[in-house]
C-alpha positions as CSV (number, residue, x, y, z in Angstrom):
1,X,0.0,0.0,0.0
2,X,1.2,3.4,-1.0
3,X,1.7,6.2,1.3
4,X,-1.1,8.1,-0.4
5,X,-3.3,5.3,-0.1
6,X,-2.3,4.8,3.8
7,X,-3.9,8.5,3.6
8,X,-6.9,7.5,2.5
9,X,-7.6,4.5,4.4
10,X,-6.7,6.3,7.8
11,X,-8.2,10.1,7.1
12,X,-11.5,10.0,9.4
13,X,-10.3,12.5,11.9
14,X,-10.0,10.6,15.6
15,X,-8.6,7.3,14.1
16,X,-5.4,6.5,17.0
17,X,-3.1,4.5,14.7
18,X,0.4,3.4,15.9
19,X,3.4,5.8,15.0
20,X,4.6,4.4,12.2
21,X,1.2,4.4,10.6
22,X,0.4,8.1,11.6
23,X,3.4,8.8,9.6
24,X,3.1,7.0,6.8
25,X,-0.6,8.8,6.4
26,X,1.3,12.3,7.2
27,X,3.7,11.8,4.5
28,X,0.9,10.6,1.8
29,X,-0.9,13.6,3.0
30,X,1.9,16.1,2.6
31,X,2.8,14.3,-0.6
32,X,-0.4,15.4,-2.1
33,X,-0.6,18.8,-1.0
34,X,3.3,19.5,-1.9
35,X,2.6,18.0,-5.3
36,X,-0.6,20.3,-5.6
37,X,0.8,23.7,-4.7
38,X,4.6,23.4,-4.5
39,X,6.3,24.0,-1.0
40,X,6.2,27.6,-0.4
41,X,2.3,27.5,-1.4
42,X,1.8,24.4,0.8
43,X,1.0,24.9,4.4
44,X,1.2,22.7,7.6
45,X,-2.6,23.8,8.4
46,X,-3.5,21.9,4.7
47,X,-1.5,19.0,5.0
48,X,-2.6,18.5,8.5
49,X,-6.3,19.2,7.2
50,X,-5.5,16.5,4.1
51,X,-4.6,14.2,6.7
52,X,-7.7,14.4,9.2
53,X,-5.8,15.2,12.1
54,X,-4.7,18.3,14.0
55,X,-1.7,20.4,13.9
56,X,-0.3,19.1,17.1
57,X,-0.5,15.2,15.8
58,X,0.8,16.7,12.8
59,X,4.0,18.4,14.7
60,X,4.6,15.4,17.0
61,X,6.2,13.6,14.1
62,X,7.6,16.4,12.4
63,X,8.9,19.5,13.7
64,X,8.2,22.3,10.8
65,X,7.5,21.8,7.3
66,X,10.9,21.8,6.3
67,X,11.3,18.5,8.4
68,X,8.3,16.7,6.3
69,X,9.6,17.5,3.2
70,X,12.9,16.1,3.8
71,X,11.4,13.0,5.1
72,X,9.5,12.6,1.4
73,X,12.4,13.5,-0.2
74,X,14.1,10.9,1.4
75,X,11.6,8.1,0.8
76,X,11.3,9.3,-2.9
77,X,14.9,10.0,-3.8
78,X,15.6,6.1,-2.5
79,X,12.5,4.7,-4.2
80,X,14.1,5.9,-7.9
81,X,17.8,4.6,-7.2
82,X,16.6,1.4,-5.7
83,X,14.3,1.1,-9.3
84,X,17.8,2.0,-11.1
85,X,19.7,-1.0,-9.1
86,X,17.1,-3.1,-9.9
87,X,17.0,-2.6,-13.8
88,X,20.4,-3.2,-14.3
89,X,20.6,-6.1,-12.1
90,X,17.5,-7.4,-13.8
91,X,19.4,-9.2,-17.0
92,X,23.3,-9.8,-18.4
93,X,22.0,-8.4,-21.6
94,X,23.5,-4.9,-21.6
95,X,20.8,-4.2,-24.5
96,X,17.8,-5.4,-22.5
97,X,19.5,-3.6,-19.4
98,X,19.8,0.0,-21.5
99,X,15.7,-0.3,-21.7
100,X,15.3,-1.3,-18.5
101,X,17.4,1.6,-17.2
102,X,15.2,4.0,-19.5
103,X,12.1,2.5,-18.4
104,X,12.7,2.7,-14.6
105,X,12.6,6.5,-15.2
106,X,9.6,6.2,-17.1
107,X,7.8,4.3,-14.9
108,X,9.1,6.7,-12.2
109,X,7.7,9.7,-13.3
110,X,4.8,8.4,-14.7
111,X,3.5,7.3,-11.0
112,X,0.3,8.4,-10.1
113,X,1.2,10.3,-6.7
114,X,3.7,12.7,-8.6
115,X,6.7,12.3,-6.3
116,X,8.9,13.1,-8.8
117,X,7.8,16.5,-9.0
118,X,9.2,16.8,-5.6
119,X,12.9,15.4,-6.6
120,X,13.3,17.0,-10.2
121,X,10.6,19.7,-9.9
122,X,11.2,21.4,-6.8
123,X,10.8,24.9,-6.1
124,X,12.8,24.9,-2.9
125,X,16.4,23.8,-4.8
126,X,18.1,26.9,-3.4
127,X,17.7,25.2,0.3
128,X,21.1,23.2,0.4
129,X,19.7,20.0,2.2
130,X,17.3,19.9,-0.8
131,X,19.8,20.5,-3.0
132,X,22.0,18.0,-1.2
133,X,19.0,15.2,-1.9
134,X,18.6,16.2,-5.8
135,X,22.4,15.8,-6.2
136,X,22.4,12.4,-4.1
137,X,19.9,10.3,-6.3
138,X,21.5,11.7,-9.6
139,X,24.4,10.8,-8.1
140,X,24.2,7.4,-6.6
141,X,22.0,6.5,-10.2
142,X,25.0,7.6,-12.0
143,X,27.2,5.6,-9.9
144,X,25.4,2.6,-10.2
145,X,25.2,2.5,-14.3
146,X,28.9,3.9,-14.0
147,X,29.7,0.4,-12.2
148,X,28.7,-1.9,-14.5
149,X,30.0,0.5,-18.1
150,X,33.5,0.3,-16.0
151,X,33.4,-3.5,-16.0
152,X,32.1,-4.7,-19.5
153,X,34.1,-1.6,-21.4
154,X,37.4,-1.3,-19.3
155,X,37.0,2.6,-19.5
156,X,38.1,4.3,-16.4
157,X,36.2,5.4,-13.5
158,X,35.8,9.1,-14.6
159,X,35.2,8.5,-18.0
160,X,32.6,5.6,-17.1
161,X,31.0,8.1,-14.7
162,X,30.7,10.6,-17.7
163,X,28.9,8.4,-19.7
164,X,26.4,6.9,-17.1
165,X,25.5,10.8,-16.1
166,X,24.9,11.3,-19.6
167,X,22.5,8.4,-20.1
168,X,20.8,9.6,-16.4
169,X,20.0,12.7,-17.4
170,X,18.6,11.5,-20.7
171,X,16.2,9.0,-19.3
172,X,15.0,11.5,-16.5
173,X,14.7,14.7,-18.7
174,X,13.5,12.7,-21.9
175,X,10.5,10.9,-19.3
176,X,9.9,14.2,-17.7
177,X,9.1,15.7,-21.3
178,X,6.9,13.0,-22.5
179,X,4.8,13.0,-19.2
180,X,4.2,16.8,-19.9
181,X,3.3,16.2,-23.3
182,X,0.5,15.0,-24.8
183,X,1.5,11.5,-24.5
184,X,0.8,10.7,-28.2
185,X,3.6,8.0,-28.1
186,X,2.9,5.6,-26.2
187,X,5.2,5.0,-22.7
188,X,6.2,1.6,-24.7
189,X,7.1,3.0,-27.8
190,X,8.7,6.2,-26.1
191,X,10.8,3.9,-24.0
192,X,11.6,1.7,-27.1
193,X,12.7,4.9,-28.6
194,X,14.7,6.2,-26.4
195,X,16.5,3.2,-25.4
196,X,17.3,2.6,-28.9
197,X,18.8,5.8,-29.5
198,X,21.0,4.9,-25.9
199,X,21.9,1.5,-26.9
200,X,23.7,3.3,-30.3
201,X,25.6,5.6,-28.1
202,X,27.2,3.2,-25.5
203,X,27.1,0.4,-27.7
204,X,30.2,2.1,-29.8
205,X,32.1,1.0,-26.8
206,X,33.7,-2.3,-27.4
207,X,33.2,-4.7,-24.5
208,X,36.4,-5.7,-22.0
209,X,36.8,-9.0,-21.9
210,X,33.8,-11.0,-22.7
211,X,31.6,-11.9,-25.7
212,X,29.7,-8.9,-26.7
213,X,25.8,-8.8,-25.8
């Protein structure tokens, strides 16, 4: 079950729930009204209303707003680089891993509750530990394709890490742009596409070592 669907199971105002429930609803409450209006727009008195509970519960498990959304950040920013890990771990065919890659950002943005609005759309990415959070998942993504370019191609760590930013940003920017289009390709075809045009690039890289894929 979804944080935003722990929301609306638990939102009758009243319902005790044990702590780690309270916050799970909190955050799939503050995830929708973040998502909604952006954080400077987005006040504790909404998300605590979205939530069916008063301000107090609301600050018992976080502080300020700040503090909540950190904590989504968090959650979110983890969710997309354990999706990453788990498409390229997913097959030994560095083809089928390239569109796996592509279509873990895909399948990313394209989730209903909008999270990734709060990671790659934020209008608070002049407050450093937001900052810090956007730079960590692009980061530790990166790091994780870097790994396994650096192993089949034999290219060095700073030149595999160049490469495996550039196909990052590619899948989250080229995602992000069909979402806000009028998704006339569908996510199938887009992610076909893109992965095509992905596999041509790193595929000009010999592979070190072993039979090539």
């Amino acid at each position: 079950m979804t944080a935003i669907e722990q929301t609306e199971a638990a939102r009758p105002r009243g319902t005790r729930l044990p702590r780690r429930a309270r916050r799970n609803q909190l955050l799939g409450a503050a995830q929708e009204v973040f998502v909604a209006q952006g954080y400077h727009a987005a006040a504790m008195d909404d998300i605590a209303e979205r939530a069916g509970v008063s301000k107090p519960v609301l600050y018992q498990h976080f502080p300020g707003k700040l503090d909540l959304y950190l904590a989504l950040l968090d959650q979110h920013c983890e969710s997309l680089i354990q999706a990453v890990r788990g498409a390229l771990a997913s097959t030994t065919d560095n083809k089928q891993r390239v569109r796996a890659t592509m279509d873990a950002y895909f399948a990313y943005v394209e989730d209903e509750g909008g999270a990734f609005r709060l990671v790659f759309e934020s209008d608070l990415t002049n407050e450093p530990a937001v900052r810090e959070r956007v730079d960590k998942v692009t980061g530790e993504c990166a790091e994780a394709i870097c790994e396994v370019i650096a192993e089949d191609t034999g290219l060095s760590r700073a030149e595999s890490m160049l490469l495996a930013s550039g196909l990052g940003g590619l899948a989250q920017v080229v995602a992000r742009s069909w979402l806000h289009s009028d998704r006339s390709v569908p996510r199938d075809q887009a992610v076909q596409l893109l992965a095509s045009l992905a596999w041509r690039g790193i595929a000009g890289f010999p592979l070190h070592g072993i039979d090539q894929h």
